[in-house]
C-alpha positions in Angstrom: -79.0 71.6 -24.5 -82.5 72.2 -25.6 -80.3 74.1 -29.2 -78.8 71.1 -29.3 -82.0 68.9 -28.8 -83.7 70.3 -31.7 -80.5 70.1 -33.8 -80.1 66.3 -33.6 -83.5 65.0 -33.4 -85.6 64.4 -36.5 -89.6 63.7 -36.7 -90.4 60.4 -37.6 -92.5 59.5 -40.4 -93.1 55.9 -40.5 -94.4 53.0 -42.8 -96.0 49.9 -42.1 -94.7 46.6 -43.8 -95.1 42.9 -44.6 -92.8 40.5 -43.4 -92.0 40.5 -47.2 -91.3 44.2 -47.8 -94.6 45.1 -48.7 -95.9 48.1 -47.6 -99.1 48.4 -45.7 -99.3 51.7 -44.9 -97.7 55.2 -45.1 -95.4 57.0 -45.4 -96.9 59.4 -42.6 -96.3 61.4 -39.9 -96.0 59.0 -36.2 -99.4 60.8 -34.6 -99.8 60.1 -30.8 -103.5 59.1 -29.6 -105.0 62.0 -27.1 -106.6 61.6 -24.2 -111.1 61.9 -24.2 -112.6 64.1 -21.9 -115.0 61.0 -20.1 -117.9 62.8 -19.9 -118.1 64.1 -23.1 -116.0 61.9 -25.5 -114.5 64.9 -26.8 -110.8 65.1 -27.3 -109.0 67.4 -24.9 -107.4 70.4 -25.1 -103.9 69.9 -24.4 -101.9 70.2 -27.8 -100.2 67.2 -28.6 -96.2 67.2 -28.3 -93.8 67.5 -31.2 -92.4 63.8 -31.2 -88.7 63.2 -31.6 -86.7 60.5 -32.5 -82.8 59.9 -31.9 -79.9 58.7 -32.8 -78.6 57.2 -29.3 -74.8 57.9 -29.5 -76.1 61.7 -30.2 -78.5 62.1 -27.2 -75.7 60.6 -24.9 -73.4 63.0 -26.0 -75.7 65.5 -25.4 -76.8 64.4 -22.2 -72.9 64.1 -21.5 -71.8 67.6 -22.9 -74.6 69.5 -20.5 -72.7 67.7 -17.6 -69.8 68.8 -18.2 -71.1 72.2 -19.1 -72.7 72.4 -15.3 -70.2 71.6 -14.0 -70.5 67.9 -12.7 -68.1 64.8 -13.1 -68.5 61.6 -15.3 -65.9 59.1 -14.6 -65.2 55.9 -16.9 -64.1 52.4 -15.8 -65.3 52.9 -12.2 -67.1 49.0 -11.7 -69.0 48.8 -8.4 -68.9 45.7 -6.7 -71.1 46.4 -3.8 -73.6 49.2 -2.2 -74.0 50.1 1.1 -75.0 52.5 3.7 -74.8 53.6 7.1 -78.1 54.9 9.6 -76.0 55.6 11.8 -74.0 58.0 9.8 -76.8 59.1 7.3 -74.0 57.7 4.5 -74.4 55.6 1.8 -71.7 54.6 -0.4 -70.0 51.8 -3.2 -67.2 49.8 -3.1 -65.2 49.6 -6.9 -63.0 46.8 -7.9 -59.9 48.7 -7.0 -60.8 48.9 -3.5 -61.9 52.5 -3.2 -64.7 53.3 -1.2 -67.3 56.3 -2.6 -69.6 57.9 0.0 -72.3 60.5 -0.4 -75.6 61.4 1.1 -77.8 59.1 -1.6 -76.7 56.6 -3.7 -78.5 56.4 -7.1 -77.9 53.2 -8.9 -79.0 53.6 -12.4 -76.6 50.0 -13.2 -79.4 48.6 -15.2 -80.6 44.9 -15.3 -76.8 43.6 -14.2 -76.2 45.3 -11.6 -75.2 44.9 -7.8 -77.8 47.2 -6.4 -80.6 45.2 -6.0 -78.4 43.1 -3.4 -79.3 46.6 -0.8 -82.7 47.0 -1.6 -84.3 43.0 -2.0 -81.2 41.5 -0.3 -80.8 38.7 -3.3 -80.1 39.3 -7.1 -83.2 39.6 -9.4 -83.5 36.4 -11.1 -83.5 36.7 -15.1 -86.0 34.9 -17.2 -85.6 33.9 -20.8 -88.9 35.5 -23.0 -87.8 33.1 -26.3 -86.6 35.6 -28.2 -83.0 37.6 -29.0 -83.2 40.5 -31.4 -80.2 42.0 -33.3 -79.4 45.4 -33.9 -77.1 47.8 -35.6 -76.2 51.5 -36.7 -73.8 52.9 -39.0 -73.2 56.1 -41.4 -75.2 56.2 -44.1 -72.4 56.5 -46.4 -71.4 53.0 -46.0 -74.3 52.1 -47.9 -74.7 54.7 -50.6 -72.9 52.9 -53.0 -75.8 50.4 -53.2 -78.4 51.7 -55.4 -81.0 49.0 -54.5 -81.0 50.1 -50.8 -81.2 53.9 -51.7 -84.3 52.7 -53.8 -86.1 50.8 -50.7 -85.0 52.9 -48.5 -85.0 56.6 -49.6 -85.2 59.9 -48.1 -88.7 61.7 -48.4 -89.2 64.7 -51.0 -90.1 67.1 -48.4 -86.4 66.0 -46.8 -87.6 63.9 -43.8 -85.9 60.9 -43.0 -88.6 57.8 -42.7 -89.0 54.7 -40.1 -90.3 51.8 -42.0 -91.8 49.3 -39.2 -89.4 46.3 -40.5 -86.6 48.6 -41.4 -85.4 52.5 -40.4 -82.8 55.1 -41.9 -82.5 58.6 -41.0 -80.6 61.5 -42.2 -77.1 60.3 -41.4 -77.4 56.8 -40.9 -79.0 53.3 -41.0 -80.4 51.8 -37.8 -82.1 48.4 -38.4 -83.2 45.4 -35.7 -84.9 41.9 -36.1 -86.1 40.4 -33.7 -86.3 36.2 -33.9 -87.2 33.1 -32.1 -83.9 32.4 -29.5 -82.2 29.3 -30.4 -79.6 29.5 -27.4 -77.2 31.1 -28.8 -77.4 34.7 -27.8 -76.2 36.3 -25.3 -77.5 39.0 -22.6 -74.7 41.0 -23.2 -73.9 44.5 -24.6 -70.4 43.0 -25.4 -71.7 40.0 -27.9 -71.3 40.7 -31.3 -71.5 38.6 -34.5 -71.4 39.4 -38.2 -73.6 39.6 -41.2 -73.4 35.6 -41.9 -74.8 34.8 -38.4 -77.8 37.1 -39.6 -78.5 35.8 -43.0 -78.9 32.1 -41.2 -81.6 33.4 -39.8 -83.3 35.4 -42.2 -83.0 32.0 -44.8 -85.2 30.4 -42.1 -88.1 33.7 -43.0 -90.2 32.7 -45.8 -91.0 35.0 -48.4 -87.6 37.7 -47.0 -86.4 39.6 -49.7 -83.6 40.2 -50.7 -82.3 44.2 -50.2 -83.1 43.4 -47.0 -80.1 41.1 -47.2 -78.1 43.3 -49.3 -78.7 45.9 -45.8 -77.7 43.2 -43.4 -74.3 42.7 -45.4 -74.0 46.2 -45.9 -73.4 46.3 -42.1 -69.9 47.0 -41.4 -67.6 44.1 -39.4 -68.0 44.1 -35.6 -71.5 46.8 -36.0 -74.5 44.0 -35.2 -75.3 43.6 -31.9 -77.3 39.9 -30.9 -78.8 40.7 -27.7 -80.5 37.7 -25.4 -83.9 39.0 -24.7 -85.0 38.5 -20.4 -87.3 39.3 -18.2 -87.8 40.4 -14.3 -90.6 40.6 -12.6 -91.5 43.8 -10.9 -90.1 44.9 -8.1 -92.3 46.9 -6.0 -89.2 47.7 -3.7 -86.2 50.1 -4.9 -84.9 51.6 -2.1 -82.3 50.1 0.9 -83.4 49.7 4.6 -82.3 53.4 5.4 -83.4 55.1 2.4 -80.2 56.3 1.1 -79.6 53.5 -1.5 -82.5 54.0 -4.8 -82.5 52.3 -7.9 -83.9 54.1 -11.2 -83.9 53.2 -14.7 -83.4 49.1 -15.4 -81.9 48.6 -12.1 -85.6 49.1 -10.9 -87.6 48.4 -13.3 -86.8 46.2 -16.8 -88.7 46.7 -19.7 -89.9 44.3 -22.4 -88.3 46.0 -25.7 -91.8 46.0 -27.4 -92.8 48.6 -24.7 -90.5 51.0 -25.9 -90.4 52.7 -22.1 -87.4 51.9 -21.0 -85.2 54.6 -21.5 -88.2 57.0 -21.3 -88.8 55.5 -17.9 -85.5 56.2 -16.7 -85.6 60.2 -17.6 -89.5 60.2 -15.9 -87.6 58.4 -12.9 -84.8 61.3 -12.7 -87.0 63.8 -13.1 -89.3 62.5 -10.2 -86.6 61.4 -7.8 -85.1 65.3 -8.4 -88.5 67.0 -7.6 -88.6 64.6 -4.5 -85.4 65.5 -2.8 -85.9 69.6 -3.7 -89.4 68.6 -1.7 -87.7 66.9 1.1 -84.5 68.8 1.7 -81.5 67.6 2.8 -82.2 66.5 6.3 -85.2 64.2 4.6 -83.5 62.3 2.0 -84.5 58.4 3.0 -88.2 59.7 2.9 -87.8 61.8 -0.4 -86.5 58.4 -2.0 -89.5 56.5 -0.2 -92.2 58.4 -1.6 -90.3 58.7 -5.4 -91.0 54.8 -4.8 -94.4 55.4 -4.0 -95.3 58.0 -6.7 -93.6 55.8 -9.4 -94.1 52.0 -8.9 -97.4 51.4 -10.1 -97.3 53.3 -12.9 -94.2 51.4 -13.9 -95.7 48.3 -13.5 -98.5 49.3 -15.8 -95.9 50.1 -18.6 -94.5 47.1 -18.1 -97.4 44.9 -19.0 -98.2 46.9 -21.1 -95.4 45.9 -23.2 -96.0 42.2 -22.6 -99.6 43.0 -24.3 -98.0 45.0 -27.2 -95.1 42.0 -28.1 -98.8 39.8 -28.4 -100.5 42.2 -30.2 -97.1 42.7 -32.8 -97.0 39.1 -32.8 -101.0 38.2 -33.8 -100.1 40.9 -36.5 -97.4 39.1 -38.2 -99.4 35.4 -38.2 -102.6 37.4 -39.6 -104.4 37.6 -42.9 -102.8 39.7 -45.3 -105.8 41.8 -45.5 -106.0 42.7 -42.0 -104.2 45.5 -40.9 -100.8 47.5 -40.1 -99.6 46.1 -36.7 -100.7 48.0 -33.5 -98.8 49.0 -30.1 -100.5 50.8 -27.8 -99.2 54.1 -26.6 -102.1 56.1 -25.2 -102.0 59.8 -23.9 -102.0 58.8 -20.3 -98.3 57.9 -21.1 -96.7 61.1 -23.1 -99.2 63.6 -20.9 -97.5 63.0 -17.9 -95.5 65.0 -16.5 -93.2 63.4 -13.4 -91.6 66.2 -12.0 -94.9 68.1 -11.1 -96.4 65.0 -10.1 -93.9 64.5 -7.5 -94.5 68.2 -6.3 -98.3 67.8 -5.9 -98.7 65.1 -5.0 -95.4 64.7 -2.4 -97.0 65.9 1.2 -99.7 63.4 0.3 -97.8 60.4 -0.3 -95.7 61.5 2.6 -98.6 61.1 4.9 -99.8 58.0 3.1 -96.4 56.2 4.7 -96.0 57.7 7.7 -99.5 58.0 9.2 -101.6 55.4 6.6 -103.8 58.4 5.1 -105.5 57.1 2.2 -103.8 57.9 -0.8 -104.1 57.1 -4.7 -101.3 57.3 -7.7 -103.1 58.4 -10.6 -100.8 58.6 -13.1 -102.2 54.6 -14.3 -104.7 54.1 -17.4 -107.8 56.0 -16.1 -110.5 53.6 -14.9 -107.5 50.8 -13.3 -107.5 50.0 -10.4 -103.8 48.6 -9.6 -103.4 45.0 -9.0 -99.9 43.3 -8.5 -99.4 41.2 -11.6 -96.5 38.0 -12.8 -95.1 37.1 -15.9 -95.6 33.5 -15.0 -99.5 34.0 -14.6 -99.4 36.0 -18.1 -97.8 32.9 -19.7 -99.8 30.4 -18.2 -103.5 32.2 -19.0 -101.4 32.4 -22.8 -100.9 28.4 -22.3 -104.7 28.1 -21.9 -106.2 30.5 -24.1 -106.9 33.3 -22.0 -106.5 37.1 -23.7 -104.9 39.3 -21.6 -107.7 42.1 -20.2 -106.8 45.2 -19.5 -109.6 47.0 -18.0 -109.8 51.0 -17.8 -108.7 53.4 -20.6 -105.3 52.4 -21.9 -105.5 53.9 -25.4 
């Protein structure tokens, strides 16, 4: 898998455009912030990762093909309509729409943000809240639009052969990936089923002064039945993932949903398998409800962290694109204290001490946040309402 990994992954060079086309900034290599020693200032030591970028269809296959290489079975077309478990029994199982009843040790549910799961651990559904804005999206081969020589112009491979990431627009080596995201009019869905075609988009962009207009030769470039319109929500976090008994846990969306300008979410959900495996080889069998307990405990708060952090980063893209044409490219932050980490060996040293942190009260604290925050529970309703007055978000500690 790791062959493979390198085989279908590219390294992103990216430029920085206008709402117009024009370019800000780059081409250049995406370069990750490291981490300051805080006693010195100096940078640290660790080398900084090779970054790689995807297409999606081509890491699920991957993903999928090492499955079935080890051995373990995917089935299709399988819709859960409810969780549950048994003390009693030490089972925990799902009920599908056929009737048939699944029961295992642990129950993962990784059924993202419309799932049934949350029903076990909260005991109610996890309301959705509108954030005022849908985004579309779309990929296709590349050849569908090399017959259009202005696109190939705007949007060309590099001379030293890598594929480049504009920050408006993206193509790389095979095909075309773009996304625009725009004010939500109530007509989107939240729906991975609801698609529309190129004519829905150009409404839109009409409405974008100075848009230009390859960018509109792209968007009907698009094949029929390829553009995605996708209702942006949000939830709130949930500090609680797991069932009564511990043999229910949620990872990935189900747990924890991510505002898309965070960029965490599937990146969450790998840290979260990774952390709920080391936690169950730490517990063993006979300790599974505790081993999903403390995965809970090692990973909430620094989920919670990511996820305001991408409410801060959709206001920071945003004051970009209302600012002065001289002021710069538009920022994100994505400091070391989130690529650094490593959530499998986390879980392992730090396991026995979470462990003791539920069971007897010892004192225990995640440090896997920003360095320097101290971990308060936070709502999207109190962001918008200090944005209704004025107030800057303040994010105190080292988050770059």
């Amino acid at each position: 898998m790791a062959e493979e990994n390198e085989r279908i992954s590219y390294e992103p060079w990216v430029s920085w455009h206008k709402i117009t086309g024009e370019i800000i900034s780059g081409p250049a290599p995406f370069q990750l912030h490291q981490s300051k020693n805080t006693d010195q200032g100096s940078l640290t030591s660790k080398s900084v990762p090779k970054v790689y970028r995807h297409s999606r269809p081509k890491m699920h296959k991957m993903l999928s093909d090492q499955l079935e290489r080890i051995g373990i079975i995917v089935e299709h077309g399988k819709q859960v309509l409810e969780y549950y478990e048994d003390a009693h029994s030490g089972k925990a199982g799902v009920i599908l729409q056929n009737g048939l009843k699944l029961e295992a040790d642990l129950v993962i549910a990784a059924d993202g943000v419309g799932g049934k799961s949350s029903r076990i651990t909260l005991g109610h559904e996890v309301r959705a809240e509108p954030i005022g804005y849908s985004i579309y999206r779309a990929s296709y081969p590349l050849n569908e639009t090399l017959c259009d020589s202005i696109i190939n112009e705007k949007l060309p491979v590099m001379e030293n052969g890598m594929p480049s990431s504009q920050i408006w627009l993206g193509r790389s080596a095979d095909e075309i990936t773009w996304y625009l995201t725009y004010p939500d009019e109530g007509q989107s869905k939240e729906s991975w089923t609801h698609w529309v075609e190129p004519e829905t988009v150009l409404k839109t962009t009409a409405k974008i002064t100075g848009w230009p207009v390859y960018a509109n030769r792209l968007i009907q470039a698009t094949p029929k039945g390829r553009i995605h319109d996708f209702k942006l929500m949000w939830r709130e976090p949930q500090p609680c993932w797991t069932s009564a008994g511990g043999r229910v846990v949620q990872i990935g969306d189900a747990a924890h949903t991510f505002h898309p300008s965070s960029g965490q979410g599937a990146t969450q959900g790998m840290e979260d398998a990774a952390s709920i495996a080391a936690c169950l080889h730490m517990a063993g069998k006979e300790n599974i409800p505790w081993a999903t307990r403390v995965h809970n405990k090692l990973r909430f708060e620094r989920v919670s962290c990511l996820q305001l952090l991408g409410v801060v980063n959709q206001e920071l893209r945003q004051r970009s694109v209302n600012a002065q044409p001289s002021q710069t490219k538009p920022v994100g932050l994505l400091g070391a204290w989130i690529w650094e980490h490593d959530p499998e060996q986390y879980a392992i040293e730090n396991y026995e001490k979470a462990m003791k942190n539920l069971t007897d009260g010892c004192p225990f604290q995640n440090n896997n946040t920003p360095r320097g925050y101290n971990y308060r529970p936070w709502s999207l309703d109190e962001l918008l309402k200090d944005k209704e007055m004025g107030n800057e978000i303040v994010l105190e500690g080292d988050w770059e």
